[in-house]
N, CA, C and O of each residue as an XYZ file, in Angstrom:
348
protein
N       0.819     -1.186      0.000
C       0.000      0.000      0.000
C       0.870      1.261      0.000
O       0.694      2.197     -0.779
N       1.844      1.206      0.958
C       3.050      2.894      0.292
C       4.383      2.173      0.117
O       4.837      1.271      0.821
N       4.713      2.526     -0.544
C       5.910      2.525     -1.280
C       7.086      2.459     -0.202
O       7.336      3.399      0.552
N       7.669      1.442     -0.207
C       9.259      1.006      0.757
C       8.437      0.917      2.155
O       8.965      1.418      3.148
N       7.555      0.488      2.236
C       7.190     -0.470      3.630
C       7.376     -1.499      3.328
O       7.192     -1.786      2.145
N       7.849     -2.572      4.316
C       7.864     -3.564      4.567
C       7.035     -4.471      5.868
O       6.949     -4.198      7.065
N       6.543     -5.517      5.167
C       5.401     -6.424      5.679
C       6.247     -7.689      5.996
O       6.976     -8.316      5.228
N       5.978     -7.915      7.304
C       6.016     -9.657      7.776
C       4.982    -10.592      7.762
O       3.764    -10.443      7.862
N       5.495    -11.323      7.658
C       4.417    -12.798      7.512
C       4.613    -13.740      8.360
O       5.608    -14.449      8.209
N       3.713    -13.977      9.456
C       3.876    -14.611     10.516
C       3.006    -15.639     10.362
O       2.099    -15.472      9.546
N       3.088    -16.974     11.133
C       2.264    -17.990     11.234
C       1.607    -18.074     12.654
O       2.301    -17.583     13.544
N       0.401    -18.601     13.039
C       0.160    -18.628     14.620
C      -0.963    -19.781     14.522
O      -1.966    -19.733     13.810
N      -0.577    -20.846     15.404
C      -1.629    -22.042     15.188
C      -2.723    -21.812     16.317
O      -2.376    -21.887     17.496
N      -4.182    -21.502     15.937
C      -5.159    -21.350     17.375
C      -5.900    -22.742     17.218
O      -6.125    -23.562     16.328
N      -6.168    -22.555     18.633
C      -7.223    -23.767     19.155
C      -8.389    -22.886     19.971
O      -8.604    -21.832     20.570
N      -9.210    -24.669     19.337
C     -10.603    -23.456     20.012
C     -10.606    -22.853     21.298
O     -10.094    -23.394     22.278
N     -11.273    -21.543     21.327
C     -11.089    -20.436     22.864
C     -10.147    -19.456     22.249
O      -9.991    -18.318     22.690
N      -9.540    -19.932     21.239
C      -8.364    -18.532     21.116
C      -9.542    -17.312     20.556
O     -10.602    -17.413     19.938
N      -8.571    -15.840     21.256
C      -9.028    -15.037     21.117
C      -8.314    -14.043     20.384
O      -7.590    -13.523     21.233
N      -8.086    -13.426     19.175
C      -7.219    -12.096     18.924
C      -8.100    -11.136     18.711
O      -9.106    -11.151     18.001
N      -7.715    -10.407     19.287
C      -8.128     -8.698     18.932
C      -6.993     -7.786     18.154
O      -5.783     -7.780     18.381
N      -7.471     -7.281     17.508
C      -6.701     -6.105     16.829
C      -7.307     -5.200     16.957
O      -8.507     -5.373     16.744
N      -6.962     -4.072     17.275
C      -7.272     -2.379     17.363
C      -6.319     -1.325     17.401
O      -5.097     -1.413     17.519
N      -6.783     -0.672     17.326
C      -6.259      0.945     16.981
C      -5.548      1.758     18.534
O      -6.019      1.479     19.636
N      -4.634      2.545     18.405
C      -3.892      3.242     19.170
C      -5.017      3.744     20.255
O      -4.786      3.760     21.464
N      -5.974      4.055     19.810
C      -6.581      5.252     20.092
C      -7.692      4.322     21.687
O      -8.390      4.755     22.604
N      -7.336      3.186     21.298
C      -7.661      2.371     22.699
C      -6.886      2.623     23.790
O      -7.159      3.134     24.877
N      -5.804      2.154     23.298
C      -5.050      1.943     24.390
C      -3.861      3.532     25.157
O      -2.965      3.628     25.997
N      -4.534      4.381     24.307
C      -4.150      5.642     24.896
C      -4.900      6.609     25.291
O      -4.479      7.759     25.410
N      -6.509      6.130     25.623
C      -7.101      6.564     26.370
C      -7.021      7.167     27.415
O      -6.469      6.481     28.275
N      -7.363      8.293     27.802
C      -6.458      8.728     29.388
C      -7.964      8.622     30.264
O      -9.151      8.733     29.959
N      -7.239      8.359     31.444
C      -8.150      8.582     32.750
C      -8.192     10.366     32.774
O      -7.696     11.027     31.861
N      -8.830     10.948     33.908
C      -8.947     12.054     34.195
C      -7.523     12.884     34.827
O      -7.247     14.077     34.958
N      -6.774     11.572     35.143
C      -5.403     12.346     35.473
C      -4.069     12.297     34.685
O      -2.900     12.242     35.066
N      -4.548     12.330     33.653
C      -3.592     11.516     32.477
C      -3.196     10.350     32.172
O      -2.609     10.338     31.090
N      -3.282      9.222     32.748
C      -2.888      7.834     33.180
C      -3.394      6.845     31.339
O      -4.562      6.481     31.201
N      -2.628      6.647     30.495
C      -3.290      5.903     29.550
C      -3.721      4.628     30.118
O      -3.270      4.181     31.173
N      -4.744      3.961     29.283
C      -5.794      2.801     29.601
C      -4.420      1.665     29.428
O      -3.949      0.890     30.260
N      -4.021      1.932     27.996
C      -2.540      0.554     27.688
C      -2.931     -0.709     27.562
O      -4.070     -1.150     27.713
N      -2.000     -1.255     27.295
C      -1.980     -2.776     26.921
C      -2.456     -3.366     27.449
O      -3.395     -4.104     27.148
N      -1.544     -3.088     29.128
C      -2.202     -4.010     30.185
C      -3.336     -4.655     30.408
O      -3.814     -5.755     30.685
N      -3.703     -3.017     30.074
C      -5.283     -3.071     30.854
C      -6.069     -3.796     29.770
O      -6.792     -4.762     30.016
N      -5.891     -3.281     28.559
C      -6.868     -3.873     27.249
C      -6.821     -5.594     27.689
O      -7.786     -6.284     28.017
N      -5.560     -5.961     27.589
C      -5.055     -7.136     27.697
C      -6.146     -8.159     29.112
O      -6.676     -9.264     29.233
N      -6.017     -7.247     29.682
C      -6.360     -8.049     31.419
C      -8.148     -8.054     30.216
O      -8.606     -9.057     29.670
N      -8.791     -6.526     30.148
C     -10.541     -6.667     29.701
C     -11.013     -7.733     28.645
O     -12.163     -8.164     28.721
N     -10.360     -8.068     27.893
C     -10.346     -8.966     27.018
C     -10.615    -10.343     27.470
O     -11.645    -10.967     27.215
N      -9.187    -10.953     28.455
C      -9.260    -12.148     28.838
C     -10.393    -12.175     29.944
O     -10.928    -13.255     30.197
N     -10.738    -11.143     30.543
C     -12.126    -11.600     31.570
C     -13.584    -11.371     31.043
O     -14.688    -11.336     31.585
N     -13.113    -11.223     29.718
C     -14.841    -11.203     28.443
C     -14.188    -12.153     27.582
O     -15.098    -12.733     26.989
N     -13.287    -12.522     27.280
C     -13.519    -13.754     26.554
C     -14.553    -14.709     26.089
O     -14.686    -15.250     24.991
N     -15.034    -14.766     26.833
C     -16.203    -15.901     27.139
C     -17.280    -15.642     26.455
O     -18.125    -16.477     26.132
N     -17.302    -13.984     26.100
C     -18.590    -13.458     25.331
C     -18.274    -13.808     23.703
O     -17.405    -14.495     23.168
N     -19.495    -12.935     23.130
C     -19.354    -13.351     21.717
C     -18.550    -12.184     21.368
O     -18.349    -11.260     22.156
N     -17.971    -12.250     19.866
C     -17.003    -10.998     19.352
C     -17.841     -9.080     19.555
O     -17.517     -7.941     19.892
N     -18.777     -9.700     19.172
C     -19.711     -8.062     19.216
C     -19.542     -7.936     20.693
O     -18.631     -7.216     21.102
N     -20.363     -8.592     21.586
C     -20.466     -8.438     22.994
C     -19.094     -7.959     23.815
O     -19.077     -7.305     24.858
N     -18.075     -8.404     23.145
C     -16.172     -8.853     24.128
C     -16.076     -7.305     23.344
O     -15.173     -6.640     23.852
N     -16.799     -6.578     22.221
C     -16.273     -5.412     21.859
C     -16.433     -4.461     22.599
O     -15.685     -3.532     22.903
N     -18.011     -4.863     23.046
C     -18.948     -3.938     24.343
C     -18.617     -3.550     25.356
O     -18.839     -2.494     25.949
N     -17.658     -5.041     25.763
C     -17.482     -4.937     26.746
C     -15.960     -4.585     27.125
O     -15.321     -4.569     28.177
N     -15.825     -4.454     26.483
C     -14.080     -3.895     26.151
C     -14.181     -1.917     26.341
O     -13.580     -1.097     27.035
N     -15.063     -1.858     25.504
C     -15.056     -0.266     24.951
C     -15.866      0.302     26.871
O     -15.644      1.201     27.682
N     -16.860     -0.951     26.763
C     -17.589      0.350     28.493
C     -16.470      0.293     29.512
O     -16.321      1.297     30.209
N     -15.615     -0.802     29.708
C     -13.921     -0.129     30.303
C     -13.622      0.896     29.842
O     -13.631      1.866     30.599
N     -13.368      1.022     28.899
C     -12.486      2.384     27.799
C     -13.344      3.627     28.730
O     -12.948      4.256     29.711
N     -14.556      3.688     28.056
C     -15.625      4.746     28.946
C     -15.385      4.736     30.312
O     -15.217      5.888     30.711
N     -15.308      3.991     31.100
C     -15.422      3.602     32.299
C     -13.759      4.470     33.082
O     -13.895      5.114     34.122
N     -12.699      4.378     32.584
C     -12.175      4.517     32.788
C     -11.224      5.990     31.975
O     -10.031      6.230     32.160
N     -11.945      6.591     31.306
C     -12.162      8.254     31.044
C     -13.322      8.827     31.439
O     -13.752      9.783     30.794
N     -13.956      8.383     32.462
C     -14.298      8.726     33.138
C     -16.242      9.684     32.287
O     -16.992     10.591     32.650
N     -16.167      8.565     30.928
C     -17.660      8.903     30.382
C     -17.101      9.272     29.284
O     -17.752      8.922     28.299
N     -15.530     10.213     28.906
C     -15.389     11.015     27.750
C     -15.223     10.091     26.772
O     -15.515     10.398     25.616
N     -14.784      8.957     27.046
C     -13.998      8.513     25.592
C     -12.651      8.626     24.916
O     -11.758      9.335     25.380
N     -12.541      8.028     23.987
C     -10.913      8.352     24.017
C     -10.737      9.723     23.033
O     -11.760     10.384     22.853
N      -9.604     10.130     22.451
C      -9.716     11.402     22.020
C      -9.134     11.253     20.629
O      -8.750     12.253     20.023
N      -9.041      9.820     20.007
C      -8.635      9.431     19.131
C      -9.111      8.160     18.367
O      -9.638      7.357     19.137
N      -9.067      7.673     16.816
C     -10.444      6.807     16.798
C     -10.180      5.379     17.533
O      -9.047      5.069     17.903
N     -11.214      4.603     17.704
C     -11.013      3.337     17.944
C     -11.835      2.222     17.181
O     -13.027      2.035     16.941
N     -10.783      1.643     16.942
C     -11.618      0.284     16.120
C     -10.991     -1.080     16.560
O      -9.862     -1.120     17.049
N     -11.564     -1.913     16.419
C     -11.405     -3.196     17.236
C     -11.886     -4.474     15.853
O     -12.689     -4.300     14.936
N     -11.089     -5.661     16.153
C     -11.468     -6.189     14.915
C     -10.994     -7.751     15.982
O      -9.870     -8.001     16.418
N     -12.087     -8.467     16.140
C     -12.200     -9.647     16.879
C     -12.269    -10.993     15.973
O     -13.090    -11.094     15.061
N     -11.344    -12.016     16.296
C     -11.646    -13.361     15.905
C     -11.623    -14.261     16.623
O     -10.423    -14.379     16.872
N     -12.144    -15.015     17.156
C     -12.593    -16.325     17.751
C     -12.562    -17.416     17.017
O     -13.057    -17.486     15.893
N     -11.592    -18.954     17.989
C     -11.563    -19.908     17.126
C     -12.364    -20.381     17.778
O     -12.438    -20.233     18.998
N     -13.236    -21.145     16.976
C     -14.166    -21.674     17.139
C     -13.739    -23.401     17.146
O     -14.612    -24.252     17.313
């Protein structure tokens, strides 16, 4: 897509329960009210304790943390989330 990037090609074997998420910056640099970004961690920890839901639902429930933890605003940058489940 631009000119002199370079792309890797990785392999990853899932079993059923696996979960990946992919999303955008704009998650995980969410700030609390005292500047504090939301981060990996945290995405990381909301994820594995919604797992269990379906992809739409684990999005829901991912993002009312995000809210939850700016305290209602939201983040200040976009967010998109892109879920797969092995089934």
């Amino acid at each position: 897509m631009f000119r002199d990037t370079r792309y890797h090609e990785y392999y990853l074997t899932t079993e059923p329960g696996d979960v990946l998420m992919l999303y955008t910056d704009g998650v995980t640099e969410a700030n609390d009210p005292h500047g504090e970004e939301f981060g990996r961690e945290r995405l990381a920890q909301a994820v594995t304790a919604n797992r269990h839901l379906g992809a739409r639902e684990l999005i829901t429930a991912v993002h009312t943390e995000v809210l939850a933890w700016t305290n209602g605003r939201g983040a200040t940058d976009d967010v998109t989330f892109f879920v797969i489940k092995a089934l």
